[in-house]
C-alpha positions as a printed Julia matrix, in Angstrom:
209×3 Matrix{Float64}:
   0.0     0.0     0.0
   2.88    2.33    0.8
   4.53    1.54   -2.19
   1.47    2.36   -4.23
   0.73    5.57   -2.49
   4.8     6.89   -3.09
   4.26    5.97   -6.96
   1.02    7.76   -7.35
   2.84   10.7    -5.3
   5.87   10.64   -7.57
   3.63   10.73  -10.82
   1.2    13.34   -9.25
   4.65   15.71   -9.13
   5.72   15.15  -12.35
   2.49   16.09  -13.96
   2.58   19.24  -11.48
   6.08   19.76  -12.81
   5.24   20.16  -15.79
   2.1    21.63  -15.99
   2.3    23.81  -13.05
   2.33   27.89  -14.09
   4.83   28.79  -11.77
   7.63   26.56  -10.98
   8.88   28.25   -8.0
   6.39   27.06   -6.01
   7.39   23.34   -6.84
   9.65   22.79   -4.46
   7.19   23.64   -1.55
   4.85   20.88   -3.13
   7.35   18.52   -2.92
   7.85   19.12    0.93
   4.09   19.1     1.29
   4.07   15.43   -1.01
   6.78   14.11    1.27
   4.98   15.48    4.63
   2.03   13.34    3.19
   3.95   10.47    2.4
   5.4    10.44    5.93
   1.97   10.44    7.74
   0.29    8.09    5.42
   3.58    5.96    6.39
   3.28    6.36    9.69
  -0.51    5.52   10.61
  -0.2     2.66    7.93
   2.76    0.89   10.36
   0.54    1.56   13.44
  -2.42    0.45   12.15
  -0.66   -2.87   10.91
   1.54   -3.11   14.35
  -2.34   -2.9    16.09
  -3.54   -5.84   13.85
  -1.03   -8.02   14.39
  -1.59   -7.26   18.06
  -4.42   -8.47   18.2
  -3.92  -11.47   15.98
  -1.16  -12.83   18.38
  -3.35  -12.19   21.41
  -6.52  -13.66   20.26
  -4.15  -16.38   18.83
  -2.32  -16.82   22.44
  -5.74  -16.95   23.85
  -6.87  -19.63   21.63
  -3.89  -21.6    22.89
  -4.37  -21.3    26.59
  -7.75  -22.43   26.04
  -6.72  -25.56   24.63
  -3.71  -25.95   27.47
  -6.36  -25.17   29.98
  -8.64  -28.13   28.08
  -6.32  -30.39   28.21
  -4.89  -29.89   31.63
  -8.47  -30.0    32.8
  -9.03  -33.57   31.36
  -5.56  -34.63   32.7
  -6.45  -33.83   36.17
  -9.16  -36.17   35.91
  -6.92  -39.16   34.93
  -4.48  -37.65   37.82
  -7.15  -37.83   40.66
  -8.03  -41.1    39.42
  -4.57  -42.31   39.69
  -4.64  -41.06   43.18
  -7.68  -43.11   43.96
  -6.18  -46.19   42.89
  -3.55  -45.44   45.35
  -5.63  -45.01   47.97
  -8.14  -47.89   47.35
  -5.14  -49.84   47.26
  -3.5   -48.62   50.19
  -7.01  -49.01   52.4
  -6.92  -53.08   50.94
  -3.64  -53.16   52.02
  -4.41  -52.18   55.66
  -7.34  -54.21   55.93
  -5.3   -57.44   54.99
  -2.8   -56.32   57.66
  -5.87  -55.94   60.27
  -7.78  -58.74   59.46
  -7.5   -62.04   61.58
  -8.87  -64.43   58.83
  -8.6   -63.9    54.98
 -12.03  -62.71   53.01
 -13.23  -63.46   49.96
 -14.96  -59.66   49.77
 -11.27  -58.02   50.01
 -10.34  -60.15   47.31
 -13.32  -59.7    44.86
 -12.19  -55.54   45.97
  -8.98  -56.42   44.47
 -10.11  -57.58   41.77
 -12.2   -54.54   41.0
  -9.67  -52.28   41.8
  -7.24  -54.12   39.61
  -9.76  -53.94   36.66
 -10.25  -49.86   36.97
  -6.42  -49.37   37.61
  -6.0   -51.04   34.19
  -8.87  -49.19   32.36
  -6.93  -45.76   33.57
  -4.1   -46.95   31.97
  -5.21  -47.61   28.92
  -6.31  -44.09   28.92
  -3.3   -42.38   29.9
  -1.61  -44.76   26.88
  -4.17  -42.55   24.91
  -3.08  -39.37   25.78
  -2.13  -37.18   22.69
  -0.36  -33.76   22.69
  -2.92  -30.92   20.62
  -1.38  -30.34   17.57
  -2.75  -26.64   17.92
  -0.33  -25.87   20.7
   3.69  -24.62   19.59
   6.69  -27.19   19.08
   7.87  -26.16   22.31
   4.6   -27.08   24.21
   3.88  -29.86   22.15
   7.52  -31.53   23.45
   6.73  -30.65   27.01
   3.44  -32.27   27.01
   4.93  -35.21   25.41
   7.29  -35.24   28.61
   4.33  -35.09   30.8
   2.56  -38.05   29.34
   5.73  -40.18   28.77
   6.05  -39.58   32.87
   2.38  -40.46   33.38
   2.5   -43.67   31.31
   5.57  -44.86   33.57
   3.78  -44.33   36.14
   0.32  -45.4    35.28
   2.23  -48.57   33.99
   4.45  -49.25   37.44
   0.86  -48.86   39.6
  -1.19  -51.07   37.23
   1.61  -53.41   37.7
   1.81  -53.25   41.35
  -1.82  -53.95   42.12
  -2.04  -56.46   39.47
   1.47  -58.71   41.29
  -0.42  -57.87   44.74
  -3.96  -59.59   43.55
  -2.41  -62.3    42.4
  -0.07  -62.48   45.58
  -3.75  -62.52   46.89
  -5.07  -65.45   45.05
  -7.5   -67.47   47.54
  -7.07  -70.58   45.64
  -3.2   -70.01   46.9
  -1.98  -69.2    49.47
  -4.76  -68.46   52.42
  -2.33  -67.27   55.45
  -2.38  -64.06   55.92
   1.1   -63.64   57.52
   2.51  -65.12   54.35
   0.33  -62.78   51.86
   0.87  -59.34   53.69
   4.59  -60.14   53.01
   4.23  -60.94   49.78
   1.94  -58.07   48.78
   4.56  -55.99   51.25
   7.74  -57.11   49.24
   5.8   -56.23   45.45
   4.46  -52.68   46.89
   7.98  -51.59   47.98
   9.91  -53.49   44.69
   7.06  -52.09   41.94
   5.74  -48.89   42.85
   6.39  -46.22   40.99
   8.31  -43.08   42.38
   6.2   -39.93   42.6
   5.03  -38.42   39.65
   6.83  -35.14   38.76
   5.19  -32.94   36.29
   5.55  -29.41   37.69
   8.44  -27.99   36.31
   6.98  -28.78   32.65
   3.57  -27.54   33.29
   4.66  -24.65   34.76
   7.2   -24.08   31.68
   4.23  -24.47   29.34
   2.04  -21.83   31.39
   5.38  -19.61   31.13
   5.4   -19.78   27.5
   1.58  -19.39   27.06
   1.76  -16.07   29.29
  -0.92  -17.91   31.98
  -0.28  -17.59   35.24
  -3.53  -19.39   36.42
């Protein structure tokens, strides 16, 4: 556009040129063409420095909505893991307080073993929104390569544990806290550590929610 205005303005003072009467006055035409030219100049950057504005912040917008999105759904699969945990933990303590071995704490094992694996499966489905930046995109891959470790390590401690717990096997309850003791402490996974990638991702997407 600024190109197109300085050719019209360089045309428009050649026909002045050489129609104009009175050529002394030319020169003050000029100045008045260039003054022109350098305001047209100038509100033509601004206004294009003001679009693009607003194109990266409605575009940055649009991407912490779909952080926020996704970090919303991942919570869910996050408190879920921490049920498992729990559920498991609460078996674990009832075995260690009960005098005689149930069937019912069993058939809870079981349950819980069956939900522990159905979350993993759908951490294993996780996928990274292809709307977000490279650099997101590679952190959130970090976050669910962590999760599936440890998604993976709990569904494999609870699953070792049930079977540990077998009633068909071994029925004394000494003898199956210490085996279920002995898998808990050799499979579980280590905390899961996330922070320092979600908060670089909230870093680069300007939200400090």
């Amino acid at each position: 556009m600024l190109s197109g205005i300085f050719i019209i303005g360089i045309v428009a003072l050649i026909a002045l040129y050489k129609f104009l009467p009175n050529k002394k006055i030319f020169p003050y035409l000029c100045v008045v063409m260039v003054m022109v030219f350098v305001v047209s100049a100038f509100i033509q950057n601004r206004y294009s420095r003001e679009v693009l504005t607003r194109a990266q912040i409605e575009e940055l917008q649009m991407r912490q909505k779909i952080f926020g999105d996704w970090y919303a759904e991942y919570q869910k699969d996050i408190n879920s893991l921490d049920r498992n945990w729990q559920r498991y933990y609460s078996l674990v303590e009832t075995l260690k307080a009960a005098e005689i071995y149930e069937y019912p704490t069993y058939q809870q094992m079981i349950d819980l073993e069956r939900e522990t694996i159905q979350e993993q499966r759908h951490i294993h489905a996780l996928t990274v929104p292809p709307e977000l930046d490279e650099e997101c995109q590679e952190l959130l891959r970090r976050v669910i390569e962590k999760t599936k470790a440890y998604a993976d390590a709990q569904a494999r401690t609870i699953s070792l544990a049930r079977q540990a717990a077998i009633p068909e096997g071994v029925t004394d309850l000494p003898t199956i806290n210490k085996r279920i003791n002995e898998i808990t402490i050799r499979e579980s996974p280590a905390g899961l550590f996330t922070a320092q990638e979600i908060a670089a991702i909230r870093d680069i997407l300007g939200d400090k929610d």
